[in-house]
C-alpha positions, -999 to 999 in steps of 0.1 A, spaced: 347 416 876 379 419 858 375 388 834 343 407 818 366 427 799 394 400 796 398 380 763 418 345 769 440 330 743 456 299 742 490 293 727 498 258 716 535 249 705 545 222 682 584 208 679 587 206 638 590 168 642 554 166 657 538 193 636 550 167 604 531 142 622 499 160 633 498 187 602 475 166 582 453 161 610 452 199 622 443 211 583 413 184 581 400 197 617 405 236 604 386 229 572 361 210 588 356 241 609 361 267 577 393 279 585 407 274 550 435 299 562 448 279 591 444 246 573 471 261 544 493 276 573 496 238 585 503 224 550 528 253 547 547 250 572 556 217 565 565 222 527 588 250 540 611 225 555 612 203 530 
């Protein structure tokens, strides 16, 4: 059927006041997983609104 050829995505979004609190959490369960990228996008986003 149709969802042969259909690729699902999920979209998760984070107020900035829980992505301080979860950001160290998300970057040790991306490197865990060796997604250095998305563990540094975490990190950054948090610095950037420092």
């Amino acid at each position: 059927g149709v969802d042969d050829f259909v690729k699902r995505q999920s979209v998760i979004s984070y107020s900035q006041q829980r992505l301080e609190h979860t950001a160290g959490d998300i970057a040790l369960m991306a490197r865990s997983e060796g997604l250095e990228g998305h563990a540094r996008s975490a990190e950054s986003r948090i610095r950037a609104n420092e």
